[in-house]
FIKOLGU-203836 format. One record per residue (C-alpha): x, y, z; chain; residue in three letters; residue number from 1. Coordinates in steps of 0.2 Angstrom, whole numbers, plus 5000, padded with zeros to 4 digits. Layout:
% FIKOLGU-203836
NUVEX   px   py   pz zator seke tipa
NUVEX    X    Y    Z     A  ALA  NUM
...
***
This chain:
% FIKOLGU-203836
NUVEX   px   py   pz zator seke tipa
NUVEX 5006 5044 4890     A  UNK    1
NUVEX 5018 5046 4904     A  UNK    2
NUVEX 5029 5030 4910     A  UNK    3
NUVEX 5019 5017 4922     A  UNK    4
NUVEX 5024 5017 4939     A  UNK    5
NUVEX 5027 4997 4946     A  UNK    6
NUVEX 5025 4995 4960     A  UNK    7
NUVEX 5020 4979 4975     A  UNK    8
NUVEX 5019 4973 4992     A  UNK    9
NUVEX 5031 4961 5003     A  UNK   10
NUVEX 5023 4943 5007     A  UNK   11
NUVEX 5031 4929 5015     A  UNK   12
NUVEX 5046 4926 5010     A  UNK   13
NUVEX 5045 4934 4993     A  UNK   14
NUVEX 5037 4951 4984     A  UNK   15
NUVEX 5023 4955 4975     A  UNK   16
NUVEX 5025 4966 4960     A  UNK   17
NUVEX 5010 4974 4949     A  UNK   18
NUVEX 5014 4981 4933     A  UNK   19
NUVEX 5003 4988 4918     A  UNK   20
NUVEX 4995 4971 4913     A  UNK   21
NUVEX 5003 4958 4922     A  UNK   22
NUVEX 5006 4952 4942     A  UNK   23
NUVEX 5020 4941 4947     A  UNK   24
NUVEX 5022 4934 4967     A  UNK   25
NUVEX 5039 4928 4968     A  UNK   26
NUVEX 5043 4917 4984     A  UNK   27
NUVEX 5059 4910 4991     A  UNK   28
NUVEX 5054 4892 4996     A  UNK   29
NUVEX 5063 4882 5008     A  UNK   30
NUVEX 5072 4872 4997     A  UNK   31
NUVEX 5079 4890 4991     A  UNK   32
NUVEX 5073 4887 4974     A  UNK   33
NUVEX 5062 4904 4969     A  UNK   34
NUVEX 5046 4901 4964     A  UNK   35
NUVEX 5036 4914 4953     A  UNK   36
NUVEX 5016 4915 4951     A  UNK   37
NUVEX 5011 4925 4935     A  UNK   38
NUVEX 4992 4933 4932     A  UNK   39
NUVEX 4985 4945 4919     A  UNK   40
NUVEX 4978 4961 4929     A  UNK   41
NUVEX 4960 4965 4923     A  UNK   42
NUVEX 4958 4979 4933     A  UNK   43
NUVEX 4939 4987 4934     A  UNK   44
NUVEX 4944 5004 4925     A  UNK   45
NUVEX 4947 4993 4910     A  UNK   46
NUVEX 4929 4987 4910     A  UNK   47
NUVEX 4922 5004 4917     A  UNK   48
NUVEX 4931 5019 4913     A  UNK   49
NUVEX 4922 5029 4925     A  UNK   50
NUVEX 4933 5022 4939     A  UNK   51
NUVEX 4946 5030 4931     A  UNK   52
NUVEX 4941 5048 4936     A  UNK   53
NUVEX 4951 5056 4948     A  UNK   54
NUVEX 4948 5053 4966     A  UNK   55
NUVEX 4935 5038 4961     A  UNK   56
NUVEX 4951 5031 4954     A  UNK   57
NUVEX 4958 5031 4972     A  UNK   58
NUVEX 4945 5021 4982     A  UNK   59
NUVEX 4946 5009 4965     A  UNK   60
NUVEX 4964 5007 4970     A  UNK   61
NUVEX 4962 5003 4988     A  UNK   62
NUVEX 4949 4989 4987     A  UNK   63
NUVEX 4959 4981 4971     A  UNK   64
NUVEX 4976 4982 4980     A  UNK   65
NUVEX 4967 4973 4996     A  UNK   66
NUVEX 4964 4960 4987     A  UNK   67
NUVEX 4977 4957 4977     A  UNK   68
NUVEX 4989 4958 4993     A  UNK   69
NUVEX 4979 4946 5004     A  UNK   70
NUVEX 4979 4931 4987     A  UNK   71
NUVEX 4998 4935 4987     A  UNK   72
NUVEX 4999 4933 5004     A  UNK   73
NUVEX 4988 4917 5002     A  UNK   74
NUVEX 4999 4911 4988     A  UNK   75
NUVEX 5014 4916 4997     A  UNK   76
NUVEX 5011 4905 5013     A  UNK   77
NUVEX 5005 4890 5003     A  UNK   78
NUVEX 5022 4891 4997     A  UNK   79
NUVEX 5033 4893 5011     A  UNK   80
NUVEX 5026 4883 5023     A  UNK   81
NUVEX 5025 4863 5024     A  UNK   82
NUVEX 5007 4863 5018     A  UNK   83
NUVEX 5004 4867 4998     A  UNK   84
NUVEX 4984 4870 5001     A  UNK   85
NUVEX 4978 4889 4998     A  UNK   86
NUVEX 4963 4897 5006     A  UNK   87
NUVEX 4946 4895 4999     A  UNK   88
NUVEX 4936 4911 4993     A  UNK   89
NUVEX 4923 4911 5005     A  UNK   90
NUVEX 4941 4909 5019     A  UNK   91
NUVEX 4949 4923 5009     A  UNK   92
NUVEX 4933 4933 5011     A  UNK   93
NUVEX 4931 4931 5027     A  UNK   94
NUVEX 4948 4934 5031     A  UNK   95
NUVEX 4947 4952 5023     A  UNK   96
NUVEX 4930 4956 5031     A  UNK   97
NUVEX 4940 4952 5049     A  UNK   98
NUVEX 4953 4964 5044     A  UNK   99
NUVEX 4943 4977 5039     A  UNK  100
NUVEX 4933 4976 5057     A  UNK  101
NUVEX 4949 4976 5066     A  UNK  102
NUVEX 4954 4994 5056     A  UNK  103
NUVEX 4936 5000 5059     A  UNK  104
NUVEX 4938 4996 5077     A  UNK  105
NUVEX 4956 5002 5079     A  UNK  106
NUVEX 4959 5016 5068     A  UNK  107
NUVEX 4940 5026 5070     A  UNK  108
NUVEX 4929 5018 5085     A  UNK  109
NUVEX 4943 5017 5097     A  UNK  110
NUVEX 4949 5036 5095     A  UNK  111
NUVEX 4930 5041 5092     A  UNK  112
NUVEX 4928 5032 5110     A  UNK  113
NUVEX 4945 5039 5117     A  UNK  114
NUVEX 4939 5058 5112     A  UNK  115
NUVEX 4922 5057 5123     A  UNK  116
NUVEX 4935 5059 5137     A  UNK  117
NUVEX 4942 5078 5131     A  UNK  118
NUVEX 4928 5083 5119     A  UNK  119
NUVEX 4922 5092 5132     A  UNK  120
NUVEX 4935 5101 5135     A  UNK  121
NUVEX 4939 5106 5120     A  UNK  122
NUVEX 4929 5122 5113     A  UNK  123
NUVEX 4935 5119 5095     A  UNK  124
NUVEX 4933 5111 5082     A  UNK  125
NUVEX 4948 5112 5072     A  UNK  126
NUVEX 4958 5106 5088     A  UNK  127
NUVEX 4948 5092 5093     A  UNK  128
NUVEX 4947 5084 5074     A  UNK  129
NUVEX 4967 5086 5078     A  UNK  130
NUVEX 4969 5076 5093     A  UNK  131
NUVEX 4958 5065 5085     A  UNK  132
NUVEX 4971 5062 5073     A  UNK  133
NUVEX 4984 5063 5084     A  UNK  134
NUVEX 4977 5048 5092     A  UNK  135
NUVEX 4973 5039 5076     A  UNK  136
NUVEX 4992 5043 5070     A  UNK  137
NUVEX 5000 5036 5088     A  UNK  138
NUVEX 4990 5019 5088     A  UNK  139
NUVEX 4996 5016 5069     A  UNK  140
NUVEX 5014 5020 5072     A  UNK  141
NUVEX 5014 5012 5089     A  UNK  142
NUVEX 5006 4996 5082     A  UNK  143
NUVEX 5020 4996 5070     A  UNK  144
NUVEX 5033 4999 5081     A  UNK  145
NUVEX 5025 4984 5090     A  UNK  146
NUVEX 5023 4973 5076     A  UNK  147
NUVEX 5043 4978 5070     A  UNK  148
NUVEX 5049 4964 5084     A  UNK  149
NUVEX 5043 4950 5077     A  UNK  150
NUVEX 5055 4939 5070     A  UNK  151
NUVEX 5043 4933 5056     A  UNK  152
NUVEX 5039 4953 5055     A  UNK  153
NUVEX 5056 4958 5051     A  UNK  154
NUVEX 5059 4945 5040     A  UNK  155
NUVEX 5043 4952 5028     A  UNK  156
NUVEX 5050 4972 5031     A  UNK  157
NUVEX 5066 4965 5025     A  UNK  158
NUVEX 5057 4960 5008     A  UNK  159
NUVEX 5049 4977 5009     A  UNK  160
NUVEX 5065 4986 5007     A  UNK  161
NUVEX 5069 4974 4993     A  UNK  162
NUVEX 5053 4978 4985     A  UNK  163
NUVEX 5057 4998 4987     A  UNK  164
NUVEX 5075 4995 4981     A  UNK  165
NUVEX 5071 4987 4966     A  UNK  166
NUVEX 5057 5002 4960     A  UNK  167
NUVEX 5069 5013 4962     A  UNK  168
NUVEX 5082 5004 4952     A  UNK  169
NUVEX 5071 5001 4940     A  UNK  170
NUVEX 5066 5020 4940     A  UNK  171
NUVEX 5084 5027 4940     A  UNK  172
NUVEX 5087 5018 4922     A  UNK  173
NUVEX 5099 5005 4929     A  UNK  174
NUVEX 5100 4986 4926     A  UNK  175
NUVEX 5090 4977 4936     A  UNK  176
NUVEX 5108 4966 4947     A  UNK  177
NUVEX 5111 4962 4963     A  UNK  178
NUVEX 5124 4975 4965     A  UNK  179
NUVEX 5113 4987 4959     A  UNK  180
NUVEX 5100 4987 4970     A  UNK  181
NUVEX 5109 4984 4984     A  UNK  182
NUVEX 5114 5003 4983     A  UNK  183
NUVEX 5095 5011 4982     A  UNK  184
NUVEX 5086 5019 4995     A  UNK  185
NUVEX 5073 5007 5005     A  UNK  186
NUVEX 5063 5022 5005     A  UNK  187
NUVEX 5051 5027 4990     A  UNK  188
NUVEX 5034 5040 4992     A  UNK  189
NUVEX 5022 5029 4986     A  UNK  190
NUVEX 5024 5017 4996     A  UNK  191
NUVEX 5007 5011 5006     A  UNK  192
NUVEX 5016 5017 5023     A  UNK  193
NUVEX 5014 5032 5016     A  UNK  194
NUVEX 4998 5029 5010     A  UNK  195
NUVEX 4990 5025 5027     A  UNK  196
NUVEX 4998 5037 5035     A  UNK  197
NUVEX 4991 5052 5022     A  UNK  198
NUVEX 4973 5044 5024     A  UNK  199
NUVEX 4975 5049 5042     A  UNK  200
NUVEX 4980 5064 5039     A  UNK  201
NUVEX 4966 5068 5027     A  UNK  202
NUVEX 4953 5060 5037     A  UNK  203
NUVEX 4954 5075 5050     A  UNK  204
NUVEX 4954 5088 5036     A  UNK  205
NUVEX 4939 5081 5026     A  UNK  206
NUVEX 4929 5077 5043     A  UNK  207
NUVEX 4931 5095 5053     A  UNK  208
NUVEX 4918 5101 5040     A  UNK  209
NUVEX 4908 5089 5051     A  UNK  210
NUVEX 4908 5097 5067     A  UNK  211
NUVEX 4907 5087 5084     A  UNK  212
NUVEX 4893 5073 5078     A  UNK  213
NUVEX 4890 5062 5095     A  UNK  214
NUVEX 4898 5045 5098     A  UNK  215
NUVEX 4889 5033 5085     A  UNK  216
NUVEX 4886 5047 5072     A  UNK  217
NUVEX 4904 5052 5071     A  UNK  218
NUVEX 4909 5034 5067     A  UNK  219
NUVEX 4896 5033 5053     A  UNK  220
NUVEX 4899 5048 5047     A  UNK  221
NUVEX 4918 5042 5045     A  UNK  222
NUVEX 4914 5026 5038     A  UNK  223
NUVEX 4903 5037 5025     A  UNK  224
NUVEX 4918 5049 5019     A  UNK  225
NUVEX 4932 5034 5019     A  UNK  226
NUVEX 4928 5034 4998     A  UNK  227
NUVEX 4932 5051 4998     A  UNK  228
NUVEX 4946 5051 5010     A  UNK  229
NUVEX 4956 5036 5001     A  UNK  230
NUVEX 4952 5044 4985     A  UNK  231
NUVEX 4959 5062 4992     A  UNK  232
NUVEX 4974 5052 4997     A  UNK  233
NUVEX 4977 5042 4983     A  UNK  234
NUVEX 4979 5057 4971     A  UNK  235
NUVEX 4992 5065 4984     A  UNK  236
NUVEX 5002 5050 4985     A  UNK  237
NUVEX 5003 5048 4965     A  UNK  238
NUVEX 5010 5069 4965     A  UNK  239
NUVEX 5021 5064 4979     A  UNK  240
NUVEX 5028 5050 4967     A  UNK  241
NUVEX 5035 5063 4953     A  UNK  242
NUVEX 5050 5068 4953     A  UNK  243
NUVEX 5044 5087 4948     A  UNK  244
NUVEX 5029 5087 4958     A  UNK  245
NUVEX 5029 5104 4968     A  UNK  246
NUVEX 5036 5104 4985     A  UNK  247
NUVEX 5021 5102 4993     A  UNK  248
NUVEX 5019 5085 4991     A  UNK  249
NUVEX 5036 5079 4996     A  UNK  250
NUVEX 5031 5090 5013     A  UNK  251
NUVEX 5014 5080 5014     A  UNK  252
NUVEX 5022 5061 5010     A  UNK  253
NUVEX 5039 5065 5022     A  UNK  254
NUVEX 5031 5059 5040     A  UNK  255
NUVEX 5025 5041 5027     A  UNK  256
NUVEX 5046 5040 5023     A  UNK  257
NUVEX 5050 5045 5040     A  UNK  258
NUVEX 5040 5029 5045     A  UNK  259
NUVEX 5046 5017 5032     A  UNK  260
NUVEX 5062 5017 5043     A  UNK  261
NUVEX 5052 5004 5053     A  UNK  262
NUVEX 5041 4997 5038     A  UNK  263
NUVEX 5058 4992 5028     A  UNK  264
NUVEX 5074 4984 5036     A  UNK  265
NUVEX 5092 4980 5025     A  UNK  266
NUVEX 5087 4964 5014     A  UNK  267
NUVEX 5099 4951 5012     A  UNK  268
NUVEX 5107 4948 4992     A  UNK  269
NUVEX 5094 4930 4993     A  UNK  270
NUVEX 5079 4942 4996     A  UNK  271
NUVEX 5087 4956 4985     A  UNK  272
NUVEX 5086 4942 4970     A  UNK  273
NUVEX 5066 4938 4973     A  UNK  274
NUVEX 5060 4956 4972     A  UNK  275
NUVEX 5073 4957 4957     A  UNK  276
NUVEX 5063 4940 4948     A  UNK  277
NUVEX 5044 4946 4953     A  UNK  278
NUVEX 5049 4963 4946     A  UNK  279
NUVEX 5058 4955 4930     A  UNK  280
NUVEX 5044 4946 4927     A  UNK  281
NUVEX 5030 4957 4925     A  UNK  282
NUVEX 5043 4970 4915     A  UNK  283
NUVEX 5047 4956 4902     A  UNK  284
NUVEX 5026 4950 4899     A  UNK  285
NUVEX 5021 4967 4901     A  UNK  286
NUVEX 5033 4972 4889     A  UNK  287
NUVEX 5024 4960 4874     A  UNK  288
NUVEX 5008 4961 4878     A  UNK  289
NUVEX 4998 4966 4865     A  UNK  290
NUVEX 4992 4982 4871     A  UNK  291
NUVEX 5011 4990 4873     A  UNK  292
NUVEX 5012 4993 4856     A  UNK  293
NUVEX 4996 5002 4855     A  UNK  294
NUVEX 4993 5021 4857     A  UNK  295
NUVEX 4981 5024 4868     A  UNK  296
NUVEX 4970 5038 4875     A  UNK  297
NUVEX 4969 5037 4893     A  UNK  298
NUVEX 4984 5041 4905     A  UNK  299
NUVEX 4988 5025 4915     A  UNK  300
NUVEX 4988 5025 4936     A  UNK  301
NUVEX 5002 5023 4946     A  UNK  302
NUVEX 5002 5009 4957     A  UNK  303
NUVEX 5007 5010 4975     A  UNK  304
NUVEX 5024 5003 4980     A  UNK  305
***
């Protein structure tokens, strides 16, 4: 069985991290005392091994790691702020459902709406599923570029590159200090910059076997193949992750690292110091739990960073 690959998210004012069988959500609080949330992972796969086929496994992965960020997130701010209340699960709910109408609307009606202006224009196939995304890749990056001058948005990037610093510390076998993280890369490939931006990408491979559906089919027709498109993805970014994958890979996830110069910014030695506890933490329960010492017979995923 092959080493797990930790990986997490940036919340607010601390990191997330997810390892084999254990979460932690570590949060700098105003008072600057770090706080840590602990939680045993029971992912699906365990309970229906099915889900851990490849490219089912993918889509598994998205909808897990959705709801694992936003219940940081939730914990995070509950935290931080002045209030200590946490949403409810019909608000957490909710709140994912308007997030996910917002992506529909900006990532596949928007540019399906946007290509009715040149689709008639453009005799083929292959090269209007490209400007299609083309249009989908420029409204993502220009709504990061957008979002990157927020102060409150810098702040969480920051804690993104602590995040990344860490994994890769943790990964190049060297103790988990200050000093030594300080000196990683803010960049890693399976990081969910990456991700999104490789679910783009395959999105226009997988739908120009589609052809040029009208308006409302072409947006069902996305909706229907997102499964298969996350799934696709997933499984490039987890190649993309090894060191000996073939070059291919490190092509495909290179524009994903080229973006994470706006997703991460330099973090501070106080934020450096949360990723560092959050990351500690799930290495040290994973590391006794029960399961570790067991062989077992089923590779384990990696987990995007």
């Amino acid at each position: 069985m092959g080493k797990f690959s930790y990986g997490g998210q940036a919340v607010i004012e601390g990191v997330m991290m997810r390892g084999k069988y254990h979460s932690a959500v570590a949060v700098r609080k105003t008072d600057q005392t770090i706080t840590v949330l602990e939680q045993d992972l029971k992912p699906w796969s365990d309970r229906f091994p099915i889900l851990k086929k490849p490219i089912v496994r993918g889509s598994v992965a998205m909808v897990e790691s959705l709801v694992m960020g936003l219940k940081s997130l939730n914990y995070s701010a509950s935290q931080f702020g002045e209030a200590d209340e946490q949403l409810t699960t019909k608000e957490l709910v909710l709140t994912m459902g308007f997030a996910l109408v917002l992506t529909v609307a900006l990532f596949i009606v928007l540019p399906a709406f946007l290509l009715r202006f040149v689709q008639s224009h453009i005799s083929s196939n292959i090269l209007l599923n490209l400007v299609e995304g083309t249009i989908k890749t420029s409204i993502f990056v220009l709504y990061i570029a957008a979002i990157s001058w927020m102060d409150d948005i810098k702040r969480v990037f920051a804690y993104h590159g602590a995040e990344h610093m860490s994994i890769n510390c943790y990964e190049a076998g060297e103790e988990l200090t200050v000093e030594n993280v300080a000196r990683q890369s803010r960049v890693h490939a399976r990081c969910g910059t990456n991700f999104l931006l490789i679910v783009l990408f395959t999105s226009v491979f997988v739908f120009s076997f589609f052809g040029r559906p009208p308006f409302l089919q072409r947006i069902l027709i996305h909706l229907a193949i997102m499964p298969i498109v996350a799934g696709l993805s997933y499984e490039l970014i987890r190649k993309a992750g090894q060191r000996d994958c073939h070059p291919i890979f490190k092509w495909a996830a290179k524009p994903g690292m080229l973006l994470q110069n706006l997703t991460t910014a330099e973090p501070d030695e106080h934020m450096i110091e949360v990723a560092i506890k959050a990351l500690k933490t799930v290495l040290d329960r994973d590391a006794v739990h029960p399961e570790t010492k067991k062989v077992v017979s089923f590779s384990t995923s990696d987990t995007i960073a």
